[in-house]
N, C-alpha and C positions, 0 to 999 in steps of 0.2 A: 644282322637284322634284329631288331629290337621286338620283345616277345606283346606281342597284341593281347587289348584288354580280354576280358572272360566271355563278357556281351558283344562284342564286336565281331561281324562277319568280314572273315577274310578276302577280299577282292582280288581278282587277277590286275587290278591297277595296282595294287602296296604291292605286286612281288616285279623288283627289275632284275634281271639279266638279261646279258648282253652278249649274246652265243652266237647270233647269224654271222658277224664277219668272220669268224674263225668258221662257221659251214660253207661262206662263200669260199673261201680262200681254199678250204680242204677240197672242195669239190673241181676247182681246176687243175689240183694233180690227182686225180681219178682217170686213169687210163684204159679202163673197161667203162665207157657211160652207155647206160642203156641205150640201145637201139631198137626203136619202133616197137620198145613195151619195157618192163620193169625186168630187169636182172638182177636175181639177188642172192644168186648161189656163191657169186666169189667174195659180195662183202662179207653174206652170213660165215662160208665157212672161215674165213679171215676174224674173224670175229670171236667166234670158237674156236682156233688155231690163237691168237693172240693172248685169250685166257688163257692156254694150256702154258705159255710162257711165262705167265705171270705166276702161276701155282710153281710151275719148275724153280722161278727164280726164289719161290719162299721156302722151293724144298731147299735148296741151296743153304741159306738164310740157315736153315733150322739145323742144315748140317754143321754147318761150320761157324755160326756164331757170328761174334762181331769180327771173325775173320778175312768175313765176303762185306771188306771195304767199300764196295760197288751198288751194295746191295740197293739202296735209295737209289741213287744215279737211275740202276737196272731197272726197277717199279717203274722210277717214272717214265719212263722209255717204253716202258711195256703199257703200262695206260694209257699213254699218249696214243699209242698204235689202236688200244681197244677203241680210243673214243673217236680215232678215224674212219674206222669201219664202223663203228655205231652212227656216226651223222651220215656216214654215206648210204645205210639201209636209210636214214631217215629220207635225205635228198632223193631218193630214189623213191620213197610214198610220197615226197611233196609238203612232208613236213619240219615244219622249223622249229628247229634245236632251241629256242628263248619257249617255242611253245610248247616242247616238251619240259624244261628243268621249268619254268612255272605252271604248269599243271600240277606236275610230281609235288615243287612245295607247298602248294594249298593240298593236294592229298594227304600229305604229310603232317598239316597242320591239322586239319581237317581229325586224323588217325590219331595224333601225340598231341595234342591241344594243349598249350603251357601256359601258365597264370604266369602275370607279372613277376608272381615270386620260383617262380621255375615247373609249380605244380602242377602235376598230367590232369587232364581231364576238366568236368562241368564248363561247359561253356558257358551254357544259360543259367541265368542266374535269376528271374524275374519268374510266377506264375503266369501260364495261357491265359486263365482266368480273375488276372487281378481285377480287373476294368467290371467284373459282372458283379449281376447283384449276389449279395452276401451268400444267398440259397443255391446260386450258379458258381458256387466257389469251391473246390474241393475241400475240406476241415486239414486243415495245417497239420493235424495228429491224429491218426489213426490207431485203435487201439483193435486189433483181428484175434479173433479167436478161430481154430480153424480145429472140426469137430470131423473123428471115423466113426460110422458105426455101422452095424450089420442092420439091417429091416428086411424082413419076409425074402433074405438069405442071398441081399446083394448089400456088397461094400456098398456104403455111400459117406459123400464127404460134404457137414455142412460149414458155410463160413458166416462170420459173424464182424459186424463194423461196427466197434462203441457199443454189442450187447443187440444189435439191430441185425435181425439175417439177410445177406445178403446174396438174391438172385434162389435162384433153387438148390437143390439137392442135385452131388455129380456124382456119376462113376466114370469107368475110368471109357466105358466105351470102346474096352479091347477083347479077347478072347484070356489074353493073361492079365495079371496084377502087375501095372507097370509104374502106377501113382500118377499116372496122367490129371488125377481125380481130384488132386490137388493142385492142381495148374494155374486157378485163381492166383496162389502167388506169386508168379512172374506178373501176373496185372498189377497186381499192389506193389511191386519193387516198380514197375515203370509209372506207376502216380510216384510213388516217393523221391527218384531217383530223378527220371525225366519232368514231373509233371504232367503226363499224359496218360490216360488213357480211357478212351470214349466205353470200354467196358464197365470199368469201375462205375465211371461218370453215369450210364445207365442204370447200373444196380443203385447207385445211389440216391436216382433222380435231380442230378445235378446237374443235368443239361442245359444247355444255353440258349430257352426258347425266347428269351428276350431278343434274340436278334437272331432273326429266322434263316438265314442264309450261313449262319454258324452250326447252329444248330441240325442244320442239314447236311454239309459237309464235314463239318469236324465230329459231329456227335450222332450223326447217324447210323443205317446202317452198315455203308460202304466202307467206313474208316472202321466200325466197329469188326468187321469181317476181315478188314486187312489185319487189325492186331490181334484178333484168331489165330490166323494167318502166319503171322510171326511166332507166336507162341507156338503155334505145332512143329515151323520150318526150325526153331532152336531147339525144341525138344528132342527133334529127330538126331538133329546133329550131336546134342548132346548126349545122346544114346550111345555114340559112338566113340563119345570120350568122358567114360564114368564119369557119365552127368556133371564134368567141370568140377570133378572135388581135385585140388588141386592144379589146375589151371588159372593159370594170369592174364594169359593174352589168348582170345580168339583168331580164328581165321579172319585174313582182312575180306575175301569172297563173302563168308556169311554175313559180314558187315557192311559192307557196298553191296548185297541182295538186300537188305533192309532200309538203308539209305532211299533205294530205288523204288522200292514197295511204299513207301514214306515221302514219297512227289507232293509237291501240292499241299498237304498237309503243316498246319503249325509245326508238328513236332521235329519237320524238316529242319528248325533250327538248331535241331539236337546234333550235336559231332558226334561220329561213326564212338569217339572213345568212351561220351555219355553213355550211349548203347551198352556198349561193352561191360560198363561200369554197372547199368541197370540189371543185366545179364547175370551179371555173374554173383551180385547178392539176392536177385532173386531164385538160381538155382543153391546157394549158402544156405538162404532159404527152406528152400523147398527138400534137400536133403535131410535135413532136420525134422521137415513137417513128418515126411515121409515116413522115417526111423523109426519118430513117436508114434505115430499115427493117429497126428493131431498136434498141436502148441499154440501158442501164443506169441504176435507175429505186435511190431510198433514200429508204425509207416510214418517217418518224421520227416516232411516234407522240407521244413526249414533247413535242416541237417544234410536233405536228401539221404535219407539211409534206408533201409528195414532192416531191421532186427529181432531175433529170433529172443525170446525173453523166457520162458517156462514152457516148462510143460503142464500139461492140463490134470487138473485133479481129480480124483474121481470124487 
């Protein structure tokens, strides 16, 4: 299959396989078929019984080298078996094996999205906002300064866009010091990164009232509240995995939770791997802010980047 452009949405028409006559065929040597409801104790445990043969035949493999002449022969013999009990759970939900392996590879594309020249990730390539007027456009470069300081003996954290402050003063809104209080920069990694986001777009006043039915759902408050919404659902997770400092790849669950939260919306054209990509320099990010306790942050939209530039002077 020939790797689709960057801007191009993947279609279940571009994916062909051709799986049903091999499930027609399996399913008439099926010698237990369901009777007067769904059976599925002998495909599953068949299923899980036939992988244990296939780990056997690699312990094999691994004992003896290229000695276990058979070894390929064995695999494919043993996948063949796995992938007959696999279509036979399927035939027995009623589903068809072309519409499970093209789901799976739009998922897939969807998750590893590859540029013509091999490379993961951006699909979108174009801003939401090109088509708006100049003042309804996000600024192609962002220069953030992101400011800790104590007042009348609470943290608080203010941010700055080109020298302009941006939204109010946060804390962190917890009982402990968790850096919640700097969470603005996952907003600005997903304007840089994705192009989107109705928070920024707010503090900025860069709303799209020229065309009021935009302006209501993309840039209001509902979408505004969903990438809330996100930002706290990744915080959390990230909690759980020191904050992504050295991590590459997220759960593909908190990826398709976001996809899902993300209905209907523009940003829906973003791939699960955009996401991830957004994700994961805006906590680079925010570890850094954190550390400092404060920096200087440069949202390069053309680039799709943010990056973390200095620390702040006293």
């Amino acid at each position: 299959m020939g790797h689709q452009r960057l801007n191009q949405k993947v279609t279940e028409r571009e994916i062909i396989v051709e799986m049903d006559l091999y499930q027609k065929e399996a399913l008439k040597t099926d010698k237990k078929p369901a009777a007067g409801g769904i059976d599925l104790i002998v495909p599953l445990l068949g299923l899980a019984g036939e992988t244990g043969e296939l780990l056997s035949e690699y312990k094999k493999y691994l004992r003896d080298g290229d000695s276990h002449k058979l070894f390929k022969e064995r695999i494919q013999e043993e996948l063949g078996d796995i992938l007959w009990y696999l279509t036979n759970v399927a035939s027995k939900f009623g589903i068809s094996l072309d519409d499970i392996a093209r789901s799976n590879i739009i998922k897939c594309r969807n998750r590893w999205q590859e540029s013509d020249e091999g490379q993961i990730g951006l699909t979108f390539i174009q801003s939401f906002d090109e088509k708006f007027l100049e003042t309804e456009r996000f600024l192609r470069k962002m220069e953030i300064e992101i400011t800790d300081t104590i007042e009348e003996s609470r943290v608080k954290m203010k941010s700055f866009i080109n020298g302009v402050q941006a939204g109010n003063d946060l804390t962190d809104n917890s009982y402990h010091d968790d850096g919640y209080r700097f969470h603005d920069v996952f907003h600005y990694a997903y304007v840089a990164v994705l192009g989107w986001s109705p928070v920024i777009r707010g503090l900025q006043k860069r709303k799209r009232k020229s065309v009021p039915h935009v302006d209501e759902v993309e840039d209001g408050g509902r979408a505004i509240a969903i990438e809330e919404g996100i930002s706290a659902m990744v915080f959390s997770y990230a909690s759980q995995h020191h904050f992504l400092e050295g991590v590459r790849e997220l759960d593909y669950d908190l990826l398709r939770t976001i996809k899902i939260m993300t209905q209907g919306l523009e940003v829906s054209r973003c791939s699960s791997s955009d996401w991830e990509r957004a994700i994961l320099a805006g906590f680079e990010a925010w570890r850094l802010v954190k550390s400092q306790k404060g920096g200087k942050l440069i949202a390069d939209l053309d680039a799709r980047s943010l990056t973390f530039t200095s620390t702040l002077t006293s």
